[in-house]
N, CA, C and O atoms as a MOPAC input file, in Angstrom:
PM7 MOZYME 1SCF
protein

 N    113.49000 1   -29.96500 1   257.36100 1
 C    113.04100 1   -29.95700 1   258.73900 1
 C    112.87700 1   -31.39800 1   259.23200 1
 O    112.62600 1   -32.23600 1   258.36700 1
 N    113.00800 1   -31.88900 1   260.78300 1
 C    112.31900 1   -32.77200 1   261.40100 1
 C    111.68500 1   -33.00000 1   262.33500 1
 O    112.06100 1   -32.28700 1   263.26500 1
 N    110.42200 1   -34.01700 1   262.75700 1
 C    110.03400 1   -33.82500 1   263.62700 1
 C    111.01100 1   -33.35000 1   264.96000 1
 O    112.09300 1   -33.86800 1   265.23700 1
 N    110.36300 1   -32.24800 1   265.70100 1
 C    110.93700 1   -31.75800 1   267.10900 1
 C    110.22600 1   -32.69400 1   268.59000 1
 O    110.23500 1   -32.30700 1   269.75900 1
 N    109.69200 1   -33.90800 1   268.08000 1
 C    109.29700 1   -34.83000 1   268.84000 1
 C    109.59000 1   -35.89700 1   268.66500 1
 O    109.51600 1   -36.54300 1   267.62000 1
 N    110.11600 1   -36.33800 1   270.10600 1
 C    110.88200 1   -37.91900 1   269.52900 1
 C    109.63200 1   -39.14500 1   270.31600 1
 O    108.86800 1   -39.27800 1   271.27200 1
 N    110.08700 1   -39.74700 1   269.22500 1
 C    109.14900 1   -40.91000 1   269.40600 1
 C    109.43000 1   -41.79900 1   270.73200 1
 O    108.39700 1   -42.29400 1   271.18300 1
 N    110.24100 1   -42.00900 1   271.22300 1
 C    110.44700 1   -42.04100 1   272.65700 1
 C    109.69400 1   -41.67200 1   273.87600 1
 O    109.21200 1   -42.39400 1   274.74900 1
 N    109.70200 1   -40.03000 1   273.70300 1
 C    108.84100 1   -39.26400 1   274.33800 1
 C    107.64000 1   -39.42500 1   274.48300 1
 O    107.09100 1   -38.86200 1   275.43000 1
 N    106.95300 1   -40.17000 1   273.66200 1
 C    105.69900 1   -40.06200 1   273.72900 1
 C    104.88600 1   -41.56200 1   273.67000 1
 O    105.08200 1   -42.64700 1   273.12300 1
 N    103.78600 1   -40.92200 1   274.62200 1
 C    102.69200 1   -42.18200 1   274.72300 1
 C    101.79000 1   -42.45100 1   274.16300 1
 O    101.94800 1   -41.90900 1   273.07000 1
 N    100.27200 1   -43.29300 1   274.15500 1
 C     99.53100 1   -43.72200 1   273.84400 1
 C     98.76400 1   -42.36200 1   274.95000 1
 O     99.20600 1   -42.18500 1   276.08500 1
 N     97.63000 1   -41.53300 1   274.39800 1
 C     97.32900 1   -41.03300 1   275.30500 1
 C     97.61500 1   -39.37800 1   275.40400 1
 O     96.83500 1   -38.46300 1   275.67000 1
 N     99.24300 1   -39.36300 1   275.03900 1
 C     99.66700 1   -38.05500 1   274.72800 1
 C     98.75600 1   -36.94400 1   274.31300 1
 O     98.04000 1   -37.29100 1   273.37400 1
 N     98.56100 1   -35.74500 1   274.70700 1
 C     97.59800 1   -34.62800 1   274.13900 1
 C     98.54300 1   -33.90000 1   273.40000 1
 O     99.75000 1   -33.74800 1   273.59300 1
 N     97.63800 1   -33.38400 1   272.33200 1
 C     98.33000 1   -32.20500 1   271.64700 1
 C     97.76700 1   -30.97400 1   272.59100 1
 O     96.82100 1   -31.07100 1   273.37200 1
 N     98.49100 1   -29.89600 1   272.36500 1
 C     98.02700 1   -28.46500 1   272.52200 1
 C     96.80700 1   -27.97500 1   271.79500 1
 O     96.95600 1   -27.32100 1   270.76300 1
 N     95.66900 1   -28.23400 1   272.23900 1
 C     94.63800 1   -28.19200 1   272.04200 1
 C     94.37900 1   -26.17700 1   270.56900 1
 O     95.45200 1   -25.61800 1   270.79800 1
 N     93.90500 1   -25.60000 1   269.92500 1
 C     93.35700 1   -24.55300 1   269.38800 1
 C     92.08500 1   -24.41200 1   269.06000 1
 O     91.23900 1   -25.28700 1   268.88100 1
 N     91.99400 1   -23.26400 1   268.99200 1
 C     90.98900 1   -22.73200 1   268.12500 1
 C     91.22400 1   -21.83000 1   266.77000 1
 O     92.20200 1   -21.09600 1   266.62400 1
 N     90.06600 1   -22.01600 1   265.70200 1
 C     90.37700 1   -21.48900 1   264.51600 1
 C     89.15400 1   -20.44700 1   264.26800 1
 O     88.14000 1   -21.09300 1   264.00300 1
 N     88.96700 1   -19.34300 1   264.26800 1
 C     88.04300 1   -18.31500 1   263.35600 1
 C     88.00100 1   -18.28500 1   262.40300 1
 O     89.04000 1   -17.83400 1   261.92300 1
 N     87.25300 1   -18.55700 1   261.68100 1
 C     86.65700 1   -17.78000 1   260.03500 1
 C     85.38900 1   -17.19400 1   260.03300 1
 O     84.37400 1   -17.24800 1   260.72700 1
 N     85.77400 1   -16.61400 1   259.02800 1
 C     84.68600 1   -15.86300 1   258.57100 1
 C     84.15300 1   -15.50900 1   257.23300 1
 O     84.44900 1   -16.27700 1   256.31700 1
 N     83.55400 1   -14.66600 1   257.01600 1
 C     83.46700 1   -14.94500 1   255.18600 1
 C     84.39100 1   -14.62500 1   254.40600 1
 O     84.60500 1   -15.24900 1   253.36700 1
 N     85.52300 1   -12.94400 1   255.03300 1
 C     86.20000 1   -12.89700 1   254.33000 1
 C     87.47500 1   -13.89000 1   253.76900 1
 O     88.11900 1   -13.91200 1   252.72000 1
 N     87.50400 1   -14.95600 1   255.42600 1
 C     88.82400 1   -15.97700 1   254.90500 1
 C     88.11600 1   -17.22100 1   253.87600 1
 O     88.80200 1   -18.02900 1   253.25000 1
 N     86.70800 1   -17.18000 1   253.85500 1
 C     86.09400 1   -18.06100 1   253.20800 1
 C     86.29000 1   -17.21000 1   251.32200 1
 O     86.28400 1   -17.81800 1   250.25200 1
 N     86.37200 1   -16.38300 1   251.44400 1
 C     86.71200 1   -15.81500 1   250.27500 1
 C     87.58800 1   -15.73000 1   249.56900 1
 O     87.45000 1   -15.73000 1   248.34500 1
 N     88.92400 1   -15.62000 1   250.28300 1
 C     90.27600 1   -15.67800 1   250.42600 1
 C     90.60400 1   -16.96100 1   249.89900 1
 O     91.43800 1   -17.14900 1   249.01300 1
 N     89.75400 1   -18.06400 1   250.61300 1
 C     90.28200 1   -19.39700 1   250.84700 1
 C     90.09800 1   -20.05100 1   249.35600 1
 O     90.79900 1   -20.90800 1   248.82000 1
 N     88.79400 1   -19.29800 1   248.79200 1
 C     88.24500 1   -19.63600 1   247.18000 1
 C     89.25800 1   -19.73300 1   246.29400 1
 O     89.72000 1   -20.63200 1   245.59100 1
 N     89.64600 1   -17.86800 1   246.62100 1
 C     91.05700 1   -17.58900 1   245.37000 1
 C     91.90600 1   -18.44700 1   245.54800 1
 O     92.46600 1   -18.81500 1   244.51500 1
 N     92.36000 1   -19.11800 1   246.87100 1
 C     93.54200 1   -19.65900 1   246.30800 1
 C     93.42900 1   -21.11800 1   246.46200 1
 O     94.40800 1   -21.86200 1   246.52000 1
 N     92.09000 1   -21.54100 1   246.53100 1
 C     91.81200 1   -22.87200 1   245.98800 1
 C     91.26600 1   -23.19100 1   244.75100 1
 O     91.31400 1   -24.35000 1   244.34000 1
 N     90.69000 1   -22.18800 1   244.03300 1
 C     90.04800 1   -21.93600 1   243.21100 1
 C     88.50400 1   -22.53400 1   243.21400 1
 O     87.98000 1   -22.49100 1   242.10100 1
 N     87.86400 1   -22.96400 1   244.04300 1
 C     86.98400 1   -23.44800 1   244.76700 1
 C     85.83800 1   -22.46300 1   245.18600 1
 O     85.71000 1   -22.20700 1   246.38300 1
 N     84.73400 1   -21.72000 1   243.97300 1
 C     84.36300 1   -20.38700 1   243.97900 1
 C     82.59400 1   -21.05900 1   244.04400 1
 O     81.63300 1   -20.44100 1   243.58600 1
 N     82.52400 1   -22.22200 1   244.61600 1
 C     81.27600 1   -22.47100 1   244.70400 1
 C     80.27100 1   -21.88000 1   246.00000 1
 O     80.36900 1   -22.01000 1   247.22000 1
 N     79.33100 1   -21.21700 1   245.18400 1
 C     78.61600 1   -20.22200 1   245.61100 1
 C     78.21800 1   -20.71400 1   247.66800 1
 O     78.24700 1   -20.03800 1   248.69600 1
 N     77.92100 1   -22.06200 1   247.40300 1
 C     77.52100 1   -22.30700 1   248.90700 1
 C     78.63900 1   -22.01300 1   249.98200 1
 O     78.71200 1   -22.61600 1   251.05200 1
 N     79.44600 1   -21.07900 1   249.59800 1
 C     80.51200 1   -21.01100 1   250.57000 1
 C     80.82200 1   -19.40600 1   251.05000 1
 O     81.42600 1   -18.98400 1   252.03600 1
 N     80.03900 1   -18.57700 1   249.74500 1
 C     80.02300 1   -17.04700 1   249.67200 1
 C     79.14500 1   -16.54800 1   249.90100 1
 O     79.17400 1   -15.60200 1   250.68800 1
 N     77.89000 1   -16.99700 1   249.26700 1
 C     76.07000 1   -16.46800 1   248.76200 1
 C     75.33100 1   -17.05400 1   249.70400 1
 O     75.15500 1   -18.27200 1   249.72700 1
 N     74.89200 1   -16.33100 1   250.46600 1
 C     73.88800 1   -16.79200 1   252.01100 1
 C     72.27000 1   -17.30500 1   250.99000 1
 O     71.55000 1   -18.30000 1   251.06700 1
 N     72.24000 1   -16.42500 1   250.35500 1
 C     70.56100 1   -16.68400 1   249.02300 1
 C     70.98400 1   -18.61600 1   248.77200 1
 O     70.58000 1   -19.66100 1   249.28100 1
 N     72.00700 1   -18.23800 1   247.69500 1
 C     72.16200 1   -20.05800 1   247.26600 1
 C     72.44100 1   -20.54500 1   248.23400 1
 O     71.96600 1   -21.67400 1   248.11800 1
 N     72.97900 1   -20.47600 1   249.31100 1
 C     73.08900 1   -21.41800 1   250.13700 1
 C     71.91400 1   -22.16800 1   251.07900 1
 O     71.87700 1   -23.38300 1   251.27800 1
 N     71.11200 1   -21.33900 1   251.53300 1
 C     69.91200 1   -21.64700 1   251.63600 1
 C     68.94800 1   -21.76300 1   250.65500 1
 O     67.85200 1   -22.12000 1   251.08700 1
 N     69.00700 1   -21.61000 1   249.71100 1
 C     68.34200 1   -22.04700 1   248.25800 1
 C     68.26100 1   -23.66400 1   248.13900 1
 O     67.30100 1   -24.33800 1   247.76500 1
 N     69.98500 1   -24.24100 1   248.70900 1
 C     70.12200 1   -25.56000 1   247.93800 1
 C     69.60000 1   -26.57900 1   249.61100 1
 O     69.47300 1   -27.80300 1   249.64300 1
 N     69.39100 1   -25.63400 1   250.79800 1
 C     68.82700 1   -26.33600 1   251.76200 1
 C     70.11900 1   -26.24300 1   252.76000 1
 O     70.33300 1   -27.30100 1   253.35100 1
 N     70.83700 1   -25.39200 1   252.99700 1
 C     71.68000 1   -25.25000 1   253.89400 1
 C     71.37600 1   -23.78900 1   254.87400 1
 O     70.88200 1   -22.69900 1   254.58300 1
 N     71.89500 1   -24.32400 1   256.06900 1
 C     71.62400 1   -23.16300 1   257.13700 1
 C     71.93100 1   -21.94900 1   257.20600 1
 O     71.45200 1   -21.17300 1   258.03400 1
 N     72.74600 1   -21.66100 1   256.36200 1
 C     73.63500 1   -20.45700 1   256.08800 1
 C     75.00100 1   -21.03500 1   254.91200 1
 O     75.06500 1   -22.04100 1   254.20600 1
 N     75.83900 1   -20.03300 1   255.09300 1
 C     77.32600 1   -19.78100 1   254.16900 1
 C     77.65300 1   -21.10000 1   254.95700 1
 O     77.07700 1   -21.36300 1   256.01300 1
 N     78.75100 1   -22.04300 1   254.30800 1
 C     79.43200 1   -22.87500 1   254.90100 1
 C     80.50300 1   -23.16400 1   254.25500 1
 O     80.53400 1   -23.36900 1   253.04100 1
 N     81.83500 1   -23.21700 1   255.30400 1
 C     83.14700 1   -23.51500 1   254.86100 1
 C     83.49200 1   -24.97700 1   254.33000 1
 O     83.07400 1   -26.09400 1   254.63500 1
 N     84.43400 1   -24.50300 1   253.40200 1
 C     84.98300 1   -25.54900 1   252.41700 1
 C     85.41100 1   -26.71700 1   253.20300 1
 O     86.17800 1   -26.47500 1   254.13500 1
 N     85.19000 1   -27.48900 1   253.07600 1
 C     85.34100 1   -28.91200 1   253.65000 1
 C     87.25000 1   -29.24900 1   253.99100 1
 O     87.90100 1   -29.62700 1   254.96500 1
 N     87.61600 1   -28.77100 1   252.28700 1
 C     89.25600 1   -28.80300 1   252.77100 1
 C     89.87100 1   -27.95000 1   253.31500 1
 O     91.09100 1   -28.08600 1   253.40100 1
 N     89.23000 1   -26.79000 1   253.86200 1
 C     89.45100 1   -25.56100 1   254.74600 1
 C     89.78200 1   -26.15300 1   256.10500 1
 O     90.79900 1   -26.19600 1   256.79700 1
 N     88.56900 1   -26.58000 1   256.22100 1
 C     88.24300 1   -27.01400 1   257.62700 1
 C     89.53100 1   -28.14100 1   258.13600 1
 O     90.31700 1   -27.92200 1   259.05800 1
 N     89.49700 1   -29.29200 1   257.32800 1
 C     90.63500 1   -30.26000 1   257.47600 1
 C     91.94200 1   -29.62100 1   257.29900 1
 O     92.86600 1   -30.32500 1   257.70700 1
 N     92.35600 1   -28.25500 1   256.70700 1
 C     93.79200 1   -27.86100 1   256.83200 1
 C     93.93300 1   -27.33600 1   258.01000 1
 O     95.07200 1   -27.33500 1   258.47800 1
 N     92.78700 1   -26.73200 1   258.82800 1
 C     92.79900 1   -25.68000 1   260.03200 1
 C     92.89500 1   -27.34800 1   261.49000 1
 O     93.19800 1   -27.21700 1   262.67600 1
 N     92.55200 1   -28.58100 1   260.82600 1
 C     92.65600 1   -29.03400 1   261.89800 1
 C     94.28700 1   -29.73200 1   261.84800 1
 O     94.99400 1   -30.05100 1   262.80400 1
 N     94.47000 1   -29.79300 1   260.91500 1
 C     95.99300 1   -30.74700 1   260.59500 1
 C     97.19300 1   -29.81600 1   261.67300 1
 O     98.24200 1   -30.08300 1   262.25800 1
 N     96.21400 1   -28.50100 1   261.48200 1
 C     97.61100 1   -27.33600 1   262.44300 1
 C     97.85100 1   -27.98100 1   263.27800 1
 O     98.98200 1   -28.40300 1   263.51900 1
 N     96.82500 1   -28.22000 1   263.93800 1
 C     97.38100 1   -28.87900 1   265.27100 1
 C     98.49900 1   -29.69900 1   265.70000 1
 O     99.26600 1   -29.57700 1   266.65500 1
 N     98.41000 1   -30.60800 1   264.72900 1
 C     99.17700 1   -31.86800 1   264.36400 1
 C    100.98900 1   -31.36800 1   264.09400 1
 O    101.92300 1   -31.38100 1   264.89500 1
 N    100.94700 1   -31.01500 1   262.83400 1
 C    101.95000 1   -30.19900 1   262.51600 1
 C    102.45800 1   -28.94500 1   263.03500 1
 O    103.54800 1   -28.60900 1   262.57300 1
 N    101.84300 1   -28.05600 1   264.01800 1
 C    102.38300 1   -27.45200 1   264.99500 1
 C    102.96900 1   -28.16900 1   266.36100 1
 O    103.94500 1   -27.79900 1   267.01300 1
 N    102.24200 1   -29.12000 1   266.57500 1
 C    102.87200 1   -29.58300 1   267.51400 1
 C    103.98800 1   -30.67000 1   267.41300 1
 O    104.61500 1   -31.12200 1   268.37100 1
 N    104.17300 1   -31.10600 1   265.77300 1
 C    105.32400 1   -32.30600 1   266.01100 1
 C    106.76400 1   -30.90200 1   265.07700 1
 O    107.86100 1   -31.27800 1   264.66300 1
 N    106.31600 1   -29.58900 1   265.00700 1
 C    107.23400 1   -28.98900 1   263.95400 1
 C    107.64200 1   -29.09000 1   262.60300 1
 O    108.45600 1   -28.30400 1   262.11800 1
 N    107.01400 1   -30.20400 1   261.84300 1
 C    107.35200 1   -30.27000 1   260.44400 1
 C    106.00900 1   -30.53000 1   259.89000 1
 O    105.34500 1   -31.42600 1   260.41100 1
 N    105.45600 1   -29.76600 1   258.75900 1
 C    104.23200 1   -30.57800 1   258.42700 1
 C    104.63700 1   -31.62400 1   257.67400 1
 O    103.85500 1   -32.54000 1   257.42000 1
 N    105.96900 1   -31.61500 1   257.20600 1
 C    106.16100 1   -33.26100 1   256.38200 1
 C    106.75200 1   -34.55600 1   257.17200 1
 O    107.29600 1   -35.58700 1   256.77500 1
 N    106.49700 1   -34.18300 1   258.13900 1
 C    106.38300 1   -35.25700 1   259.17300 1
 C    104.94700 1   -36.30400 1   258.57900 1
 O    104.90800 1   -37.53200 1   258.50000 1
 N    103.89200 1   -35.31200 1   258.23600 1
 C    102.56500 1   -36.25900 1   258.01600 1
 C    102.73700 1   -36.96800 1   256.57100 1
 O    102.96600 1   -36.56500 1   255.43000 1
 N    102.47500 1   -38.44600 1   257.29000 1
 C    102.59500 1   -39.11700 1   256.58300 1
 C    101.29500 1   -39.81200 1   255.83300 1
 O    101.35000 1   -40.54700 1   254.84700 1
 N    100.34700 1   -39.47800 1   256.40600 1
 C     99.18100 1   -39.72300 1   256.13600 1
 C     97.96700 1   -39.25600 1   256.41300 1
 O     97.93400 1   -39.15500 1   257.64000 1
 N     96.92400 1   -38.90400 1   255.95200 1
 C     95.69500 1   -37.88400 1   256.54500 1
 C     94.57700 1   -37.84600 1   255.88500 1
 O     94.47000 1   -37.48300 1   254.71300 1
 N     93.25000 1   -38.40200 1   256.95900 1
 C     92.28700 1   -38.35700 1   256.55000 1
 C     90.87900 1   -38.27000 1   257.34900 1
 O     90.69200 1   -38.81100 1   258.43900 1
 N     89.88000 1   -37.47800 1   256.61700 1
 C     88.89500 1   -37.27900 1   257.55900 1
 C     87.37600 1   -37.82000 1   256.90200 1
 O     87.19500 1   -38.47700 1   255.87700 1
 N     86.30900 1   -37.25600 1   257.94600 1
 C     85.21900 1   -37.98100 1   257.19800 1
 C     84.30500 1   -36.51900 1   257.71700 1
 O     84.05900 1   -36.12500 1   258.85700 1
 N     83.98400 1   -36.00800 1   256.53700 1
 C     82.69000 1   -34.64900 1   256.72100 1
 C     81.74800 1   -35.04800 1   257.20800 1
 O     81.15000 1   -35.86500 1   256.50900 1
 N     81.22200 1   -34.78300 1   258.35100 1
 C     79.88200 1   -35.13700 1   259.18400 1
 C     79.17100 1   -34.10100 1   259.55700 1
 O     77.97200 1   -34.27300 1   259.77600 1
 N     79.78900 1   -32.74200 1   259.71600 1
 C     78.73500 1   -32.06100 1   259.88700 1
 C     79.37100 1   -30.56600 1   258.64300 1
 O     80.47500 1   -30.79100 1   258.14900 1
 N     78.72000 1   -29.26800 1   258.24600 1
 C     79.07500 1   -28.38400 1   257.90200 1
 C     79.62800 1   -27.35200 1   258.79600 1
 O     78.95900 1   -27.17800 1   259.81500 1
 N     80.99700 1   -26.40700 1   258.63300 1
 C     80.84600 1   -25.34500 1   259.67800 1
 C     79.87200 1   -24.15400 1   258.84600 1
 O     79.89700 1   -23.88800 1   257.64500 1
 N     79.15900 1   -23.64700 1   259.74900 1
 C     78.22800 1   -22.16000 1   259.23100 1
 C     78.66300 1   -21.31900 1   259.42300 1
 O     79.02900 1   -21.37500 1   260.59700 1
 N     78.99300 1   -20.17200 1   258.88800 1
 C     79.70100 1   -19.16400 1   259.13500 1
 C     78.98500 1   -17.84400 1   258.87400 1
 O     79.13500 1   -17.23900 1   257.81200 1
 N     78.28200 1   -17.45000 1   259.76400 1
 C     77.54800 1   -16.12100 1   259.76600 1
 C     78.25100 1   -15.20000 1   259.29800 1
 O     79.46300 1   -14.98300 1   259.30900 1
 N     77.13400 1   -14.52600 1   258.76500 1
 C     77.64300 1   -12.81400 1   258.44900 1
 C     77.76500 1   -11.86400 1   259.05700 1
 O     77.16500 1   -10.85300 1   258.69400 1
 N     78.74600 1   -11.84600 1   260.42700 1
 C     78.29300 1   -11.28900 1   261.27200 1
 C     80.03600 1   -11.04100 1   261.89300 1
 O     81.02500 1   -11.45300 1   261.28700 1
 N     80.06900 1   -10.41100 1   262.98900 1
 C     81.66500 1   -10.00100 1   263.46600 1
 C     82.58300 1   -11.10600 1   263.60400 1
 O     83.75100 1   -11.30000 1   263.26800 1
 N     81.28100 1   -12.07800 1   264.48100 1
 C     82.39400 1   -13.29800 1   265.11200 1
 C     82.36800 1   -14.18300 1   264.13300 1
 O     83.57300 1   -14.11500 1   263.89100 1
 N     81.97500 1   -14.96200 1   263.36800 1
 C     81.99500 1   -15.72800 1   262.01800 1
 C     82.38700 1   -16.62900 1   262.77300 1
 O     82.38900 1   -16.36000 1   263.97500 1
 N     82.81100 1   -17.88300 1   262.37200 1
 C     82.45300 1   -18.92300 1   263.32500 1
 C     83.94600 1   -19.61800 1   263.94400 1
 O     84.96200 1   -19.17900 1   263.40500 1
 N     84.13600 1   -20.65100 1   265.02000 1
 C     85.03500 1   -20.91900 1   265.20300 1
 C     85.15600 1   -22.89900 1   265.36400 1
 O     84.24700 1   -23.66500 1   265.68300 1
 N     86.42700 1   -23.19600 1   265.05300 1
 C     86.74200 1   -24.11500 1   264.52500 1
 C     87.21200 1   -24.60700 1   266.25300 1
 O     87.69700 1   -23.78800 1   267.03300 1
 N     86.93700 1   -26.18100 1   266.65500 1
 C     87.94800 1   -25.66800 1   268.48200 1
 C     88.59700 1   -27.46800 1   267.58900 1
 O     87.96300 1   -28.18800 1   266.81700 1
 N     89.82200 1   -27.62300 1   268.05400 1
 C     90.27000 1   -28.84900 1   267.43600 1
 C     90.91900 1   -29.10800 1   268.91200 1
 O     91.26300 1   -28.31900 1   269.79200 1
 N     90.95000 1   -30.60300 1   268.82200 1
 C     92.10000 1   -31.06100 1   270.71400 1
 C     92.49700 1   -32.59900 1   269.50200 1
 O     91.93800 1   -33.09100 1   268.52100 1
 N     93.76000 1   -32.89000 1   270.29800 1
 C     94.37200 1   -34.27700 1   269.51900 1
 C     95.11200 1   -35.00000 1   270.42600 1
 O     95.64600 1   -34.40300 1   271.36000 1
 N     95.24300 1   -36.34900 1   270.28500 1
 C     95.92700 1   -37.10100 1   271.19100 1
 C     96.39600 1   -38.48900 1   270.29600 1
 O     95.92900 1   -39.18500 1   269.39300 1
 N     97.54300 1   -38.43300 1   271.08700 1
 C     98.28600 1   -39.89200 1   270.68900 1
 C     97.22900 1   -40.95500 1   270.55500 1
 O     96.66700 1   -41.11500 1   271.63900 1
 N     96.80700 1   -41.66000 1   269.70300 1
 C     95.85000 1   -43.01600 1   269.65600 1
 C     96.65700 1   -44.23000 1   269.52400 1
 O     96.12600 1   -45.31300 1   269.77000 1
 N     97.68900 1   -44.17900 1   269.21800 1
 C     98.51600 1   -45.81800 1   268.76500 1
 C    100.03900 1   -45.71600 1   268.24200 1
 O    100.23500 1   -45.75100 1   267.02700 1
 N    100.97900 1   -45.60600 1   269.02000 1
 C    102.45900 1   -45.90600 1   268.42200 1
 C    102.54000 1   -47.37400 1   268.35300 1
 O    102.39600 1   -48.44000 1   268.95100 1
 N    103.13700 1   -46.25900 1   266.30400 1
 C    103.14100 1   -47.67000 1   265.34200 1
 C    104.44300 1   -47.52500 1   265.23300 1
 O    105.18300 1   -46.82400 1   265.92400 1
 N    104.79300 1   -48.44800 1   264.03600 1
 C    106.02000 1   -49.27200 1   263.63800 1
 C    106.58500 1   -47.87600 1   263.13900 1
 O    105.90100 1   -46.85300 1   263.12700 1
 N    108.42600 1   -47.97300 1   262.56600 1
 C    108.59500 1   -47.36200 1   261.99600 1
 C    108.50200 1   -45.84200 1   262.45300 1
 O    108.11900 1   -45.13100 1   261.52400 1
 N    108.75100 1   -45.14400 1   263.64600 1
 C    108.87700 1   -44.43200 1   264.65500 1
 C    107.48900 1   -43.40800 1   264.03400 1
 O    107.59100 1   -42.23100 1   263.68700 1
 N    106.67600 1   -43.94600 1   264.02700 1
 C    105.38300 1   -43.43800 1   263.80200 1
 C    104.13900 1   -43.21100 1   265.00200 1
 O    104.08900 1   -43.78300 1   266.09100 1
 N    103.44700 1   -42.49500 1   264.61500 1
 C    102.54900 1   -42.59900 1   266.35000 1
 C    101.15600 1   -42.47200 1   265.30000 1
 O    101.51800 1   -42.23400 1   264.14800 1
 N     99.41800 1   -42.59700 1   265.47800 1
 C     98.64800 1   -42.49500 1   264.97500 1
 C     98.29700 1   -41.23100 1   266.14700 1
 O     98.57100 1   -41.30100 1   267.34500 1
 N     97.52100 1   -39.91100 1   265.35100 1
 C     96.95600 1   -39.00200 1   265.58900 1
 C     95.77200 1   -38.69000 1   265.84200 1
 O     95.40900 1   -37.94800 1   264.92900 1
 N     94.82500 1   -38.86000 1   266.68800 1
 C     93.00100 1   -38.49300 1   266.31900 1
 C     92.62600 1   -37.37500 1   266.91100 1
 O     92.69500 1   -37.15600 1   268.12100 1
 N     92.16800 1   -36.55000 1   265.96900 1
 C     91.39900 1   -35.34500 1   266.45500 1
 C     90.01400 1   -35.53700 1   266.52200 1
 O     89.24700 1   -36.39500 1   266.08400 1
 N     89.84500 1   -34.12700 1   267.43900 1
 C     88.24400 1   -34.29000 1   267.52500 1
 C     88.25700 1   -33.06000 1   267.03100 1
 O     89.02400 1   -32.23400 1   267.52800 1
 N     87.15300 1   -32.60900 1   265.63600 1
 C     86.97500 1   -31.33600 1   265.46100 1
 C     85.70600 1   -30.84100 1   265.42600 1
 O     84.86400 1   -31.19600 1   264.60100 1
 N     85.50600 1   -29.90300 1   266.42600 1
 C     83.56000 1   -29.56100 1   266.58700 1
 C     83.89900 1   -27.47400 1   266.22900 1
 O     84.91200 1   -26.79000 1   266.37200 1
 N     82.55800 1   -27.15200 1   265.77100 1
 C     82.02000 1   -26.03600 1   265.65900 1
 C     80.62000 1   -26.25600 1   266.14400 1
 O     79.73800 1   -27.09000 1   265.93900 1
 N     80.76900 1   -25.16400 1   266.87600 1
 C     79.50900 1   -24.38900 1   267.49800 1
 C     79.09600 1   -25.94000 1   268.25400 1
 O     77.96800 1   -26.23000 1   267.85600 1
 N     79.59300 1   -26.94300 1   269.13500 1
 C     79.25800 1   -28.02700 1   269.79100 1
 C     78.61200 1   -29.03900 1   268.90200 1
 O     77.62600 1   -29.70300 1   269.22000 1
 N     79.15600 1   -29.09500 1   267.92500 1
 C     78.91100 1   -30.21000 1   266.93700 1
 C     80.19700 1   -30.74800 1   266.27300 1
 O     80.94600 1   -30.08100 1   265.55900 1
 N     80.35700 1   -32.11000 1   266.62400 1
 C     81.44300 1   -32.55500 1   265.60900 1
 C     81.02200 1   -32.17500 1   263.99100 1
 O     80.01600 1   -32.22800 1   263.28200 1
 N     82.26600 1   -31.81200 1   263.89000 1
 C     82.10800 1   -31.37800 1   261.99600 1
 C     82.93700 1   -32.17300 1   261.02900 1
 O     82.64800 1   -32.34600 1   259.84600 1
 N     84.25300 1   -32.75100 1   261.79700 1
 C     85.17900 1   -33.78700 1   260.99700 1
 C     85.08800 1   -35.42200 1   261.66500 1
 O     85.27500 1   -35.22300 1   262.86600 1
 N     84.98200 1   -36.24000 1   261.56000 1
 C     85.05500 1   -37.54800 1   262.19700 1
 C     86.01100 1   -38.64000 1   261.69100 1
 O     85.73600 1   -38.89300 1   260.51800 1
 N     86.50600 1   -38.99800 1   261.91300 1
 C     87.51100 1   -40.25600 1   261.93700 1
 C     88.35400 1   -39.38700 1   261.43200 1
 O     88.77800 1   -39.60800 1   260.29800 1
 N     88.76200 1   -38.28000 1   262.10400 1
 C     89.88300 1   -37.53100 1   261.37400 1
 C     91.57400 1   -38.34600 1   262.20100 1
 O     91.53900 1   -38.86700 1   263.31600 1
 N     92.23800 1   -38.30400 1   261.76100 1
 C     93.10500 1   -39.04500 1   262.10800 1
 C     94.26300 1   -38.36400 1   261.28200 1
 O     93.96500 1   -37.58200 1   260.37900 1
 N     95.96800 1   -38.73300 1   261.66400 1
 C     96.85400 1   -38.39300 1   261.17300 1
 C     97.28200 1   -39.61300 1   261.22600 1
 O     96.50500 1   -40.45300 1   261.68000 1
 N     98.52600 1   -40.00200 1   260.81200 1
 C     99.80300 1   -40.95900 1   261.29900 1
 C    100.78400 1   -40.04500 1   260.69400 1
 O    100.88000 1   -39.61600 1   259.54400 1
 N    101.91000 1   -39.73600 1   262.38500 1
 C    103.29000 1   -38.45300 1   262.06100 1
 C    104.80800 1   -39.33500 1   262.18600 1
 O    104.91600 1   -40.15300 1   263.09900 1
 N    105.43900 1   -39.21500 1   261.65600 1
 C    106.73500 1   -39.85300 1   261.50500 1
 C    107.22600 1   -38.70800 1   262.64500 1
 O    107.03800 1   -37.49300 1   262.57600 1
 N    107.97600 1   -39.53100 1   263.81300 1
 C    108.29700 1   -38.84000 1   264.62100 1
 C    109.80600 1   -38.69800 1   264.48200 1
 O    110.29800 1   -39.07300 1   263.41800 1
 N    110.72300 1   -38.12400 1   265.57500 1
 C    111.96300 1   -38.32900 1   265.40800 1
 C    112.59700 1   -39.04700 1   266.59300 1
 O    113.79800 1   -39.31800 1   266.58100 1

């Protein structure tokens, strides 16, 4: 595959197509098996507030794959990303309850670099709290 965005096209400024992500416990469960990542503060509402947390809370690398969509949906290749990294600042909580919680991610062009590259920054909040910070991409465009 290659990027379906040419580096041409795009500015300093550029928005991605903004989403939203739902989870809930069962994808938090899901997400265990196939990370193998079966630590209780992510399943068990008891331990989780046991160890001083507000509730169940999603896996940290959950959260950063649900925001990268953005990124990689909007340039068409995820191996376009050439680089990726975030900084955990807040937890998402994910009630036991119908709506389980939601992820809202928005992204924009921050800096075309060398090497038909552009730098990526998201903002990712749950429930009106940033939850990822200095999350950032850099996408090899086409």
């Amino acid at each position: 595959m290659t990027a379906k965005i040419a580096y041409a096209d795009v500015e300093v400024g550029t928005e991605l197509p903004a989403q939203t992500f739902t989870v809930d416990r069962a994808t938090l469960v899901q997400y265990a098996g196939a990370s193998g990542d079966f630590n209780p503060i992510h399943w068990n509402e008891k331990f989780a507030k046991g160890v001083g947390l507000p509730d169940v809370i999603a896996h940290g690398m959950f959260t950063m794959a649900e925001a990268i969509r953005v990124v990689t949906d909007w340039v068409g290749d995820p191996g376009a990303v050439v680089d990726y990294g975030v900084r955990f600042t807040k937890p998402v909580v994910v009630p036991d309850d119908e709506r389980g919680a939601v992820i809202e991610v928005a992204g924009k062009v921050a800096a075309k670099l060398d090497d038909n590259t552009v730098r990526v920054d998201l903002l990712v909040t749950s429930g009106g709290q940033k939850v990822l910070g200095m999350s950032r991409a850099v996408v090899r465009l086409g």
